[in-house]
Residue frames relative to the residue before (quaternion, step in Angstrom):
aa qw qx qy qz dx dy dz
X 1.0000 0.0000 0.0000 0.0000 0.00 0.00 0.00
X 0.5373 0.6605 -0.3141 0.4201 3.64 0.95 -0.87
X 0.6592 0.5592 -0.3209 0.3870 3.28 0.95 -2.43
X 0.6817 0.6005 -0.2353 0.3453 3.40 1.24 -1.85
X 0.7841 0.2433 -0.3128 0.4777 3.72 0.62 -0.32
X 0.5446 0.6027 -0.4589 0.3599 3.17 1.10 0.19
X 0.8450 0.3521 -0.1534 0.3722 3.01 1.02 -0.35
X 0.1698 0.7407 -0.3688 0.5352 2.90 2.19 0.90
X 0.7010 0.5345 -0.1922 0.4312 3.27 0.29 -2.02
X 0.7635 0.4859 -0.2439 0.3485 3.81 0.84 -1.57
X 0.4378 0.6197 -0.4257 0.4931 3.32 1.91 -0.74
X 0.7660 0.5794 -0.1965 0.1974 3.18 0.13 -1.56
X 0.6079 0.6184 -0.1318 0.4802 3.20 1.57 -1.45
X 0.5364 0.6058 -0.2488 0.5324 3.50 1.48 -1.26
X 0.8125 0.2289 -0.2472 0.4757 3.30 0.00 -1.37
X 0.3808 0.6903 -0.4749 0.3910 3.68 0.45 0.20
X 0.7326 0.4351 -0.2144 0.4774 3.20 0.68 -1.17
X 0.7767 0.4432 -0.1846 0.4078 3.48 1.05 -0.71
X 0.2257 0.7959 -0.3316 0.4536 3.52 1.89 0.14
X 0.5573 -0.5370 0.5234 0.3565 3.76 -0.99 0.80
X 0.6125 -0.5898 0.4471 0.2775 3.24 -1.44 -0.28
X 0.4563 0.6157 -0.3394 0.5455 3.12 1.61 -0.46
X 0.8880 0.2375 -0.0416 0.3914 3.63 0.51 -1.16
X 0.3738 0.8100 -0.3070 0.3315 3.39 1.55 1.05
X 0.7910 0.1766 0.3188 0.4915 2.73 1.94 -1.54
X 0.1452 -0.6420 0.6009 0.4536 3.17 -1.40 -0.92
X 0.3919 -0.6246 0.6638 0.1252 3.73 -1.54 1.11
X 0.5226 -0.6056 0.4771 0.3640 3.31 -1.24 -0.04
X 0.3600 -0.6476 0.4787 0.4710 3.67 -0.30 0.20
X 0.5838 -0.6157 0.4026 0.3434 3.33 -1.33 0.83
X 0.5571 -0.5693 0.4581 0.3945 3.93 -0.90 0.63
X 0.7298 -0.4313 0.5010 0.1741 3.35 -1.29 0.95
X 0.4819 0.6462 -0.5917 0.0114 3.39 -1.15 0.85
X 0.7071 -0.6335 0.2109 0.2328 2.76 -1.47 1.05
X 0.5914 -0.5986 0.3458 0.4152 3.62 -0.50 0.12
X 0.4423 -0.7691 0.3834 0.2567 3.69 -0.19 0.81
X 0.0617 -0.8373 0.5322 0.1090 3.56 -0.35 0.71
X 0.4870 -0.7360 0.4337 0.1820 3.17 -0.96 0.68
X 0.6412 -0.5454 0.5319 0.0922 3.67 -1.48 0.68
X 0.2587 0.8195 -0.5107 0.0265 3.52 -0.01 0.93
X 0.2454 -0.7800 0.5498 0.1705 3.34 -1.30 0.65
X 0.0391 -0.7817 0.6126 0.1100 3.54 -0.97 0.86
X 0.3464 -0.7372 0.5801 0.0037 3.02 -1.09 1.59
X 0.1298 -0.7104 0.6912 -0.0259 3.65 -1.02 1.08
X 0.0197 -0.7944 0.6028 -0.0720 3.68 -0.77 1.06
X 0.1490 0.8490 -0.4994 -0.0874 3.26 -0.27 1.89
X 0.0010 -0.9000 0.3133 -0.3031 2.87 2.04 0.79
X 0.4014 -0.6549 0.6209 0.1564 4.31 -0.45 0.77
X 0.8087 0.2046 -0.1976 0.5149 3.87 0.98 -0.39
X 0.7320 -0.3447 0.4729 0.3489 3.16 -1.81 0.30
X 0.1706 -0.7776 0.6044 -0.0306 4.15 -0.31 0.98
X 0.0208 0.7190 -0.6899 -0.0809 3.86 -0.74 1.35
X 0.0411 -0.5910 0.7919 0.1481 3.67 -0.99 0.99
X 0.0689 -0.6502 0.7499 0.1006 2.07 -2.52 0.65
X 0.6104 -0.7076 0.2999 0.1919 3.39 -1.22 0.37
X 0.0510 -0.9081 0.3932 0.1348 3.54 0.11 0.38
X 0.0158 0.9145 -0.3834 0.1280 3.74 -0.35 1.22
X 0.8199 -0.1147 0.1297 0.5456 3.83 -0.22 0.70
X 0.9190 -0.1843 0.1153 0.3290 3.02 1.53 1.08
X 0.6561 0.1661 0.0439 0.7349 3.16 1.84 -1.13
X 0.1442 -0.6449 0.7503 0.0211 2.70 -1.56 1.15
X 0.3296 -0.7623 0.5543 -0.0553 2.35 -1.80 1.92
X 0.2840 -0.6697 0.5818 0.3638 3.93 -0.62 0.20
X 0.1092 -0.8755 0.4708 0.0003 2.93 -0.81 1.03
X 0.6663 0.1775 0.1025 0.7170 4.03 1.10 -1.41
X 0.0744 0.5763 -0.8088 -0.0906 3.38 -1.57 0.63
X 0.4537 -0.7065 0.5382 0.0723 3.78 -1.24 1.70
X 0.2252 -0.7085 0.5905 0.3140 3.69 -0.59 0.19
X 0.7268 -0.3976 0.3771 0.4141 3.38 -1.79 0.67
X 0.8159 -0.0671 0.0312 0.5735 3.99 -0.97 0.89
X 0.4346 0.6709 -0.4799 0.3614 3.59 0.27 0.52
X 0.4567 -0.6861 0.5469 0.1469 3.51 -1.33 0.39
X 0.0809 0.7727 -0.6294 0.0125 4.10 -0.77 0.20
X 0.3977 0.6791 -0.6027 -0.1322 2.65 -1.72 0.70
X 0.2823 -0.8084 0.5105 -0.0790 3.24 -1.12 1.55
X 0.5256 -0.6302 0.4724 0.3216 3.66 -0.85 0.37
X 0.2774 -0.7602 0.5458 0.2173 3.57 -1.38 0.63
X 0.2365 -0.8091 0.4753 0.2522 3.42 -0.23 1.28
X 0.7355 -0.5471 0.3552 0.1830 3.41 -1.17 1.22
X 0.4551 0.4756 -0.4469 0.6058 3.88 1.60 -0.18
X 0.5645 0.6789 -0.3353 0.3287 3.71 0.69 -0.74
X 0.7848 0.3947 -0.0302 0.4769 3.10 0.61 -1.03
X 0.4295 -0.8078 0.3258 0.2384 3.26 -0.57 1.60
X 0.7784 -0.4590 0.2121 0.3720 3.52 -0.99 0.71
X 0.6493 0.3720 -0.1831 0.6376 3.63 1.19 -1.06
X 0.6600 -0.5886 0.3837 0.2660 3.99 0.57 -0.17
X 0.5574 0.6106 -0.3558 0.4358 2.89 1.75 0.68
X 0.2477 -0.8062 0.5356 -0.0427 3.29 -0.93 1.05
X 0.2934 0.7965 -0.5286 0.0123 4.19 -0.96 0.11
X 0.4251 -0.7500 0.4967 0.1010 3.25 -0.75 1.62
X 0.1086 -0.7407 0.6629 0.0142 3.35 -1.46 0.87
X 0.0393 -0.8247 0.5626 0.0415 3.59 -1.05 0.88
X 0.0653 -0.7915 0.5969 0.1137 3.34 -0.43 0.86
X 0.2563 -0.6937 0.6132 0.2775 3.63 -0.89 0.34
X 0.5561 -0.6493 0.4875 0.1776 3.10 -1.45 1.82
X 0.7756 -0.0074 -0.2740 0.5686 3.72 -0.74 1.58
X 0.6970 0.6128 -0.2771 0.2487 3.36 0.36 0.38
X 0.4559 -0.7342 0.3134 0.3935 4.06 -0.37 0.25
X 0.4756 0.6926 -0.4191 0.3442 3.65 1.59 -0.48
X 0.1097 0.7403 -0.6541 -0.1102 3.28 -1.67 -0.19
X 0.2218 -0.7532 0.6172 0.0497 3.78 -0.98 0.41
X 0.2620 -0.8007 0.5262 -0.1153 2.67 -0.71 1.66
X 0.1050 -0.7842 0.5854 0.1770 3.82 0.05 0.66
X 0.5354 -0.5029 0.5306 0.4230 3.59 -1.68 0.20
X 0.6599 -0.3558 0.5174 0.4127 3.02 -1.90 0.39
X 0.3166 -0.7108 0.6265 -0.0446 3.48 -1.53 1.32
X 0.3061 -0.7361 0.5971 0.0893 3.58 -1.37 0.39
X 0.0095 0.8539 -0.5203 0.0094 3.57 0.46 0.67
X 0.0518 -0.6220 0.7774 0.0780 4.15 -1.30 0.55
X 0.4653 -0.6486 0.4248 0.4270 3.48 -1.15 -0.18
X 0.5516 0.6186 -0.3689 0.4207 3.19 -0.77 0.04
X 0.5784 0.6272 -0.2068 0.4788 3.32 1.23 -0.85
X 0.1508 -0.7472 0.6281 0.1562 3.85 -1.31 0.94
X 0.3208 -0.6564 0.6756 0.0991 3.35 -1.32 1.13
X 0.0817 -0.6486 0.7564 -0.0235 3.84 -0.87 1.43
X 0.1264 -0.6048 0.7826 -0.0764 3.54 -1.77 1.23
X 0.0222 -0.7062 0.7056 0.0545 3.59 -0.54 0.86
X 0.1602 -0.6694 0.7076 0.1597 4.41 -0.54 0.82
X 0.2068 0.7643 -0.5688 -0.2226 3.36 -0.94 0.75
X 0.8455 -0.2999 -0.0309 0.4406 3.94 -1.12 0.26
X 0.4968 0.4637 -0.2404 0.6931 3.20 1.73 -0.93
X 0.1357 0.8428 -0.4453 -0.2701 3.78 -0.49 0.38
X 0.3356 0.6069 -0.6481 0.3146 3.51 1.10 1.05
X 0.6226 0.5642 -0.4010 0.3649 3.57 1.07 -0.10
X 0.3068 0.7441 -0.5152 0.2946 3.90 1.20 0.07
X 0.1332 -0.5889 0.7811 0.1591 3.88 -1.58 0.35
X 0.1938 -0.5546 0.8059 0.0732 3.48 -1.82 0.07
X 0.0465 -0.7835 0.6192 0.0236 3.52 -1.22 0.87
X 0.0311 0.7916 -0.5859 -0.1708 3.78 -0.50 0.02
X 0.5688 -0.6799 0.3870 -0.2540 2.79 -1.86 1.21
């Protein structure tokens, strides 16, 4: 009778080892994160032309938004966008034209709104964050 539960127990012990991972144990529960919120940029174009911004980040500059003449946008910033340390800087080039606007280097968290006002002169543009 012994031999018999001894060797119950050894069955048991065996297949233990071979058992998913889910069903071996306890795991720690995975740490907690927060839902990711997103970066948004509204774009104001009082600008007489068509406005292509682009994004500039850890180096590279991305095209990113073409504005219509006197039109409004807003559009999420997708998180590749955004430079590794949270830096960000917008560029606007008016579409047939020789101008450009250059915004300062930015600090971006998520959650956070990014305002670009283009105006007609666009070395005269501001950028606010939020």
């Amino acid at each position: 009778m012994h031999v018999r539960t001894l060797a119950s127990l050894l069955t048991v012990v065996s297949l233990g080892s071979t058992l998913p991972a889910g069903c071996s144990g306890h795991r720690p529960a995975p740490a907690f994160q927060p839902p990711q919120q997103d970066v948004v940029l509204e774009v104001d174009n009082h600008n007489w032309s068509d406005v292509q911004l682009y994004i500039m980040h850890d180096g590279v500059t991305t095209r990113f938004l073409q504005v219509t003449a006197a039109k409004s946008a807003s559009v999420t910033i997708p998180s590749r966008l955004i430079g590794s340390n949270g830096m960000v800087r917008f560029v606007a080039h008016r579409i047939g034209g020789l101008d450009d606007y250059y915004s300062p280097e930015l600090s971006v968290r998520t959650a956070q709104t990014v305002a670009l006002t283009l105006e007609g002169q666009l070395n005269m543009s501001s950028v606010g964050v939020w």
